[in-house]
Structure formats: C-alpha cells, structure tokens
C-alpha positions in Angstrom: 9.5 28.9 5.7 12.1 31.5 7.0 13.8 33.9 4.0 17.2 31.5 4.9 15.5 28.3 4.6 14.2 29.7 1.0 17.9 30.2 0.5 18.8 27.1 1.4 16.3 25.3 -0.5 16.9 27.3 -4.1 20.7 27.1 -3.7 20.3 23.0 -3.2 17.7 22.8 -6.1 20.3 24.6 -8.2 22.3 21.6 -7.3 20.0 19.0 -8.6 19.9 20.9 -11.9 23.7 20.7 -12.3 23.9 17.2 -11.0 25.4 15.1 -13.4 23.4 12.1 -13.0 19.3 12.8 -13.5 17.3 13.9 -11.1 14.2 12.2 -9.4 10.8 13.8 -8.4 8.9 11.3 -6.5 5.5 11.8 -5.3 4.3 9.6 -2.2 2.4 9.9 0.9 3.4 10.8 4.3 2.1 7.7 6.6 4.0 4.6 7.2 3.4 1.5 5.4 4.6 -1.0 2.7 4.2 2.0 -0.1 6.6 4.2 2.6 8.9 1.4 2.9 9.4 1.0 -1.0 9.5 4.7 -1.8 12.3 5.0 0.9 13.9 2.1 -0.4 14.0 3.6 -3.9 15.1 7.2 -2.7 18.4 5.0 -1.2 19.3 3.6 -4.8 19.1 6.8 -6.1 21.3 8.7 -3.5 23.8 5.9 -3.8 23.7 6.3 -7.6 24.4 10.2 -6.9 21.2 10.9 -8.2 19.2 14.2 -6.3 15.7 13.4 -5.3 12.8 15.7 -4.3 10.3 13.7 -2.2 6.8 15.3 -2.3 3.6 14.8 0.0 0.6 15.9 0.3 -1.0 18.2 2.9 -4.6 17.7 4.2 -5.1 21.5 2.9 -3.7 20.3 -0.6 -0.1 22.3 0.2 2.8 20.1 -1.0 5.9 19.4 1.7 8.8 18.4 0.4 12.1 17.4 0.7 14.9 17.6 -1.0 17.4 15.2 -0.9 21.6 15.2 -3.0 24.7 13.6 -1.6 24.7 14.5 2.4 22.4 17.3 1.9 18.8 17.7 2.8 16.4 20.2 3.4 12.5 21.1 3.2 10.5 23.2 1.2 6.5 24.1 1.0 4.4 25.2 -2.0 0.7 26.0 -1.8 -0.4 23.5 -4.7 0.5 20.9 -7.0 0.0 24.0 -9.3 2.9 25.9 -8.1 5.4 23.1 -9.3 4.9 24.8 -13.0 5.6 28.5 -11.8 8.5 27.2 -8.6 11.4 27.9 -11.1 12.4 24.5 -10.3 15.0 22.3 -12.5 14.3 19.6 -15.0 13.6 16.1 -13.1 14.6 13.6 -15.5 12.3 10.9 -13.9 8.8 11.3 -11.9 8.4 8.4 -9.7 4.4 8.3 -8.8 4.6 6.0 -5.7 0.6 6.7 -4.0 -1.4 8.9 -4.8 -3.8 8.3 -1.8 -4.9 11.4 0.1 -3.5 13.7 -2.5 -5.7 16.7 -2.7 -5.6 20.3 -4.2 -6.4 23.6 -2.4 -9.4 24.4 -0.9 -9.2 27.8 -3.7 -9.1 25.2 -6.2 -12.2 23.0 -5.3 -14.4 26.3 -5.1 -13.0 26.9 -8.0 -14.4 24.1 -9.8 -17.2 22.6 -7.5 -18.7 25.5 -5.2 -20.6 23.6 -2.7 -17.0 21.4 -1.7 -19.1 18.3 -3.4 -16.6 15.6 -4.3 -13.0 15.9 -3.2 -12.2 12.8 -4.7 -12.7 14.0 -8.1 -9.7 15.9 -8.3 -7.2 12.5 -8.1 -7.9 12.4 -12.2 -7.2 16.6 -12.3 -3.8 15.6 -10.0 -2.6 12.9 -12.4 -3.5 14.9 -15.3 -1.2 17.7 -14.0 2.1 15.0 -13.2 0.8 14.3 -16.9 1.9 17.5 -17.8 4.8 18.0 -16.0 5.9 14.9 -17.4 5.8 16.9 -20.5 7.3 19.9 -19.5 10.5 18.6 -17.9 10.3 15.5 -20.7 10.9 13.1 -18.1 10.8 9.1 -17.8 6.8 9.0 -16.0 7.1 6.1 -13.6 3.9 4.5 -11.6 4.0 2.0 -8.9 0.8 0.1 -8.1 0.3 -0.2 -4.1 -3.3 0.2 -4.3 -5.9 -0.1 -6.8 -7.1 3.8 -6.7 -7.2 4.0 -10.8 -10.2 1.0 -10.1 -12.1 2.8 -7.8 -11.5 5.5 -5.3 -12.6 2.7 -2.8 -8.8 1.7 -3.7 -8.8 -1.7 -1.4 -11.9 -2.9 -3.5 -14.1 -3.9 -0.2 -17.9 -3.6 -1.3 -19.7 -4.6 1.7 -19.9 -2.2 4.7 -20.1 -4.8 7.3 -18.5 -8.1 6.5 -15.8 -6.3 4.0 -16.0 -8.3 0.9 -13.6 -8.1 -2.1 -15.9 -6.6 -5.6 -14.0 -8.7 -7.8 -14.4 -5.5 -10.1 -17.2 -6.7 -11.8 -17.7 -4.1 -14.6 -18.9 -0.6 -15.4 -22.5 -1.4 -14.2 -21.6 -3.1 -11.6 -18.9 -0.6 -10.2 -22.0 1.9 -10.3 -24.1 -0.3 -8.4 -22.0 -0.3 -5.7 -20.5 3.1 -5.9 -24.4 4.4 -5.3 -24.7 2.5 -2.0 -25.3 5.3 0.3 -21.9 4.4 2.1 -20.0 4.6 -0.9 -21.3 7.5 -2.6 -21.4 9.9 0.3 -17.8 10.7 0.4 -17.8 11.3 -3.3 -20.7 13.4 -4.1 -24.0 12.4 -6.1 -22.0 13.7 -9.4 -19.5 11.8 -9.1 -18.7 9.6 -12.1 -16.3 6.4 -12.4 -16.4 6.1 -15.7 -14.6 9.6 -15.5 -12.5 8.7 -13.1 -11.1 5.7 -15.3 -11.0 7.9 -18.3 -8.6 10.1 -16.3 -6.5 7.3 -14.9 -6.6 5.2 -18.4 -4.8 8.7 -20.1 -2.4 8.8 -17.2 -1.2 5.0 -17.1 -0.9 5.2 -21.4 0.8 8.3 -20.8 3.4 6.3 -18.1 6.9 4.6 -19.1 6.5 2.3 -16.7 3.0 0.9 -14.4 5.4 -1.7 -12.3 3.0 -4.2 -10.4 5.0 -5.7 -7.5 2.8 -9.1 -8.2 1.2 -11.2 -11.5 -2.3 -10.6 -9.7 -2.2 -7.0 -8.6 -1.4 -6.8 -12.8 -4.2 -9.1 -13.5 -6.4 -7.0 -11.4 -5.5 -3.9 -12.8 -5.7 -5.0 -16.1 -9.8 -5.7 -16.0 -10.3 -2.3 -16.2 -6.9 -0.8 -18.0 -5.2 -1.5 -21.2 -1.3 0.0 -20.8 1.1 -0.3 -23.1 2.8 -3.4 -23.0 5.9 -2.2 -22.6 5.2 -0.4 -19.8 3.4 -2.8 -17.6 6.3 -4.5 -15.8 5.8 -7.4 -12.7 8.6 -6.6 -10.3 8.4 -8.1 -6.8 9.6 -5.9 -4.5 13.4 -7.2 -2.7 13.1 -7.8 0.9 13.3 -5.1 3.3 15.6 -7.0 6.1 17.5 -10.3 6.2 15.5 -13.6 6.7 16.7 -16.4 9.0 15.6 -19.7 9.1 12.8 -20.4 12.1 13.6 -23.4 14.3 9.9 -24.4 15.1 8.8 -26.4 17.7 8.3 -30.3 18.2 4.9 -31.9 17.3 4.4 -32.3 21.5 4.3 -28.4 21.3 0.2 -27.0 21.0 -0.6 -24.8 18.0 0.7 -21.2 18.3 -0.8 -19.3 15.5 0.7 -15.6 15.0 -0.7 -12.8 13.3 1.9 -10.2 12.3 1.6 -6.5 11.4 -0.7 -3.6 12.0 -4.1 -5.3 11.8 -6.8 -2.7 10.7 -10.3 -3.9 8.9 -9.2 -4.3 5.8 -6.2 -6.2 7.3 -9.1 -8.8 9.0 -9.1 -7.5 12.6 -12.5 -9.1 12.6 -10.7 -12.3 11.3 -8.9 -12.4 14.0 -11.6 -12.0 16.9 -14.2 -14.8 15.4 -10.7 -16.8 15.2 -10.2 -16.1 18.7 -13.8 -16.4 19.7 -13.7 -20.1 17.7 -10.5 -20.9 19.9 -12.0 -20.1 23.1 -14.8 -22.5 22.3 -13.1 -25.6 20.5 -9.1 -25.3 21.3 -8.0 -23.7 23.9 -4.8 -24.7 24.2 -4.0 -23.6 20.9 -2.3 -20.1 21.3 -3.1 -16.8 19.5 -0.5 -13.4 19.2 -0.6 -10.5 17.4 2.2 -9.5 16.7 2.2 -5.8 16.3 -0.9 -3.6 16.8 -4.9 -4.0 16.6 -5.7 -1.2 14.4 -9.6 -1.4 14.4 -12.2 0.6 16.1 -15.1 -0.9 17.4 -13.2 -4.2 17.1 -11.9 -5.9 20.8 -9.9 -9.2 20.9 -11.0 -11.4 23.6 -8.3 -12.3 26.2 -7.1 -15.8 25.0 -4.8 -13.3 22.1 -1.4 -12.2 23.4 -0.8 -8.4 21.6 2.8 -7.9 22.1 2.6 -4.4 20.1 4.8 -2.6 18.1 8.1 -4.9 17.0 11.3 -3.7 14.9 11.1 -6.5 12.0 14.8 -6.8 12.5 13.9 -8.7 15.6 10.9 -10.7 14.1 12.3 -14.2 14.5 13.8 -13.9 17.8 10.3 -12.6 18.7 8.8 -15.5 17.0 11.3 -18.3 18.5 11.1 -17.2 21.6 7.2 -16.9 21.9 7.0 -20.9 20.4 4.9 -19.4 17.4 3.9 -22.8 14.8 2.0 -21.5 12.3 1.2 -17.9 11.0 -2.2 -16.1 9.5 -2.2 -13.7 6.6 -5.7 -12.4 7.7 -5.9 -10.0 4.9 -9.2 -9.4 3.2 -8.0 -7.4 0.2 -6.1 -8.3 -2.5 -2.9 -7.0 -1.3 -1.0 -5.9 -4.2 2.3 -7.5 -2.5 2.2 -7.3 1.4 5.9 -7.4 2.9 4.6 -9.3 5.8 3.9 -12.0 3.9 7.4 -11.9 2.5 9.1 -11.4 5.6 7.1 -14.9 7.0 7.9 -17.0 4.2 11.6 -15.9 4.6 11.8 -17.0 7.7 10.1 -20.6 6.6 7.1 -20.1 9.0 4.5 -22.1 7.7 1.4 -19.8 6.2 -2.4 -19.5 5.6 -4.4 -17.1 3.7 -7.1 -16.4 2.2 -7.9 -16.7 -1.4 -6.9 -13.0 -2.3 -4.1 -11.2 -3.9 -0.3 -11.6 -3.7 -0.3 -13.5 -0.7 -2.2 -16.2 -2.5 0.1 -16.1 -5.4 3.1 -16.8 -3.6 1.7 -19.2 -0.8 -0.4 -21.5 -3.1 2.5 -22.8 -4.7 4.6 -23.1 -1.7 5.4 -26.2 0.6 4.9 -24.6 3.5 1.2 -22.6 2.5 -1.9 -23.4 2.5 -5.0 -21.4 1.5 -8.7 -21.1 2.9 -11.3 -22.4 0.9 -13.4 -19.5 1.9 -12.8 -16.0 3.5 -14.0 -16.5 7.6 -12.4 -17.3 11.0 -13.7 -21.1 10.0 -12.2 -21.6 7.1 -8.9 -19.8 8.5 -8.9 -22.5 11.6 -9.1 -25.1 9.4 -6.6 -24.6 7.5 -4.2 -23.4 10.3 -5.1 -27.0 11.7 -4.6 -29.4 8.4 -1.0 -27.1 7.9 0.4 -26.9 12.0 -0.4 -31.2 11.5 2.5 -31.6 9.2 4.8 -29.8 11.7 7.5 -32.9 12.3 
C-alpha cells in the first residue's frame, strides 16, 4: 500500500471512530454467492443508517484485505493477519458482523508456528473465531453470526458424506462424524490429528459467546441445533428479504410440452449430476419435454448431453422475461445439500413458477407447504422427473 493510501486509510478510520452512529466490522468472503449477496445487502442498511463499515476478507496467504466504507467514502487497506487487528490502532466497532468464515486462514508464520510440518490448515477456523471472540471483547461490541453454511458442524460445511453420489450425513453424532471424517477423502485435507470434537468445542465457545446466531431458515436452525446449544436469545430465524422484485409468470397453455428450467450456477453440490441423469432420462422417455439451465454448469468432469439448452450467465433482474420468453413450465431445485436458504429458490417462488425439490433444507421448508411445490420422494434424476411430471400436469 503506498505511504498516501496509508494516509488515506488512517485519516477515514479516524472517521469511523468519531462517527456518531456505531460502527460495523464485518468479516465475509471474497467470491460471489448468496452469503456475498446478503453481506452486501447488510453493508447498504448500514451506510444508509450513516453507520461506517469495514468489510474484511481473507487472503489465500491468511493477509486480511479490507475495505472501508462511511458516507461517500471508500478506500482499501491490507494487514498481514487477523492478529494485526489487535496492534492496527484501529477504533472501537460497536458491532462485528461474522457473515462466512469459509476459506479464512492465518499466515503461513503462524501455522509453523503451531503445526511445523503445515499438517491441518483447517484447524485454525476454531483459533480465528476465538480471536473475533476476543476482539469482541476488546472493542465490547454486539458479536453477530449469520449461518450460510454449516462449518461449526463440520469443516465438510455442505454436510455431503459420500465422495461419489454426494449424500447429505444427516449429522449423525460424535461417532459417527468420526467415521466419516476418517475416510481417506475426508481426512486428507485435514491432517490425521485433526479432531471434531475440538473443532465443536471451539465453535460451541464462539456461538455462546455471540449476541445473535440468525438462521435465515427453521431447518438450517434445526440442523445447527444437533450439535450446538446457543443461548436462546440469540438464536434468531430471519429469512432473508428478496434481493430483486418478483413478477408474476404468465405460463403456458396445457397444449404447451414440459419445459423444466434449472436456475443458478449448478456445481456438485448444487446436483450438476441431477441434472445430466435428468437429461439422460429425457432423451430416453420424453423428448419433447424441454430442459435449460439457466445460468452456468459449474462441475468438472460433469457434461450435459445436448437435449439441455445452457443459456449462461443471466442478470436476475431479467429472470422472468428470460423465463417467459423461453416457455419455461416448471422449475428444479436440484440441490443436494441442505441449503440453509437458497435465494434461487426465493426468487422462483416469487415469480409463481411451479417448483420441485428434493427433500433437503430450506427449499423443502418453503415448497412443501406451498400450492405450487412439490417434493421428491427420494434424492435421483427419477424421483425428480416424477415429480416434475405429477406438478407440470396441474398446469391449466
């Protein structure tokens, strides 16, 4: 950073401390997705609310980026660790806002430190929310956590136990957690030492040490709560508001074929393999019925066959007019994790396209009970195209 960036970034922090609304430090991660879009949500209530935020990522080295954000100012800053923030002569925050802690690392000084052959990275997520912990302390701030993912579980934090067909654990217990961290697969990113009964400890002293854990849905809380016991008061279910408006979908006649989209970035865990058998089962027993992605295949090793239309990349502002004028029927949530809330699935429903999904997660919460959902009996492309069927038959 140059010696007038430095002075940039002091004089605006001095800012912050003499702002007269409090101050937010909100720790998040860098790529794009449903945690981004909230976290960049939430830093826009807090500017409008003259509030001054410091958004901090992490580095692949462990360095933190940040920037820092008050009234129609903005500018960037670097620090070597998340141990610097103690020694950065930096105001009081009056709120931490933890929005992912995925990726988040510490210097490569800092795991010799500790653990001289590099063995287990991952164990220094419990030594990063210990330190917020004490930060917390130090500035006496409101601690705020925001459940995305379920990394306090397990550092596996979309909870898929099975290498090849990507299976949900159901978090079956201590025992059983071990079991399946000590598949080779599993453990070899962690290290033979590593422990997740240590890991929980950590986590469990973090989340009693929060104000809030806010859960954006009643089964990403139910989830979290087989392993954690928070404060009541601090475990709070708050969907998260839509991200754009939602007009209503015109769809087509009943002497229209089945159209069946799939919307978003599809990676594994998103059921890119879903997807192909679904396509594959179309080939062989419908093909008239249509299949788009909407968005991006995201999965390597994974081709669609050519009966799916990939339109790539969309602006979700433009999602219904993309819909409408494609004759889309019928949508698939092809998820195969329990999304905690999954804005795509929001953003569908909105719009009043009729939904499927699998028995998982928020999805399932909200579609089971609605009109317009149905959910598969079991998690396959055959169980998917069934229900897409008995659900595009009520189209009028």
């Amino acid at each position: 950073m140059t010696q007038e960036k430095q002075q940039i970034s002091a004089g605006l922090l001095e800012l912050l401390g003499k702002a007269q609304t409090a101050s937010v430090c909100l720790f998040d991660i860098p790529r794009k997705g449903g945690a981004t879009y909230y976290s960049l949500r939430r830093m826009e209530e807090y500017l409008a609310q003259g509030r001054g935020v410091l958004r901090l990522t992490c580095g692949a080295d462990g360095s933190l980026i940040g920037t820092v954000h008050y009234r129609d100012l903005s500018t960037s800053l670097t620090l070597p660790g998340l141990p610097e923030l103690f020694a950065a002569n930096l105001p009081s925050f009056q709120t931490i806002l933890v929005n992912s802690l995925v990726g988040w690392t510490l210097p490569e000084t800092y795991h010799k430190k500790a653990s001289p052959n590099g063995e287990g990275r991952p164990r220094w997520i419990p030594a990063i929310t210990g330190l917020i912990s004490r930060l917390a302390g130090v500035w006496k701030a409101r601690l705020e956590f925001v459940v995305h993912d379920f990394l306090p579980v397990c550092p596996n934090f979309i909870l898929l136990n099975d290498k090849e067909q990507l299976r949900y654990c159901g978090v079956p217990g201590p025992d059983g957690c071990e079991a399946c961290l000590n598949q080779p697969f599993m453990r070899a990113p962690f290290g033979p030492s590593f422990s997740i009964a240590a890991w929980r400890t950590a986590w469990d002293a973090f989340l009693g040490r929060a104000d809030a854990v806010i859960c954006p849905s009643s089964s990403c809380r139910d989830i979290l709560l087989r392993t954690f016991s928070p404060a009541d008061k601090a475990i709070q279910v708050i969907p998260h508001a839509p991200l754009t408006p939602a007009p209503l979908l015109a769809l087509p006649g009943r002497d229209t074929p089945m159209h069946i989209a799939v919307v978003g970035q599809i990676t594994a865990p998103k059921g890119a393999k879903i997807v192909r058998d679904l396509a594959l089962l179309l080939q062989e027993r419908s093909p008239r019925t249509r299949l788009s992605l909407i968005g991006t295949l995201a999965a390597p090793g994974i081709q669609l066959p050519d009966n799916v239309l990939v339109t790539g990349p969309y602006n979700k502002e433009a999602l219904a007019d993309v819909l409408h004028n494609l004759g889309v029927t019928v949508g698939l949530i092809s998820s195969v994790w329990p999304e905690t809330f999954h804005y795509v699935t929001q953003e569908l429903m909105g719009l009043g396209l009729p939904l499927v999904c699998f028995d998982l997660g928020a999805p399932a919460e909200r579609i089971r009970n609605w009109e317009q959902g149905m959910v598969a009996q079991e998690v396959n492309a055959q169980a998917a195209l069934e229900a897409l069927e008995a659900l595009d038959a009520r189209r009028g």
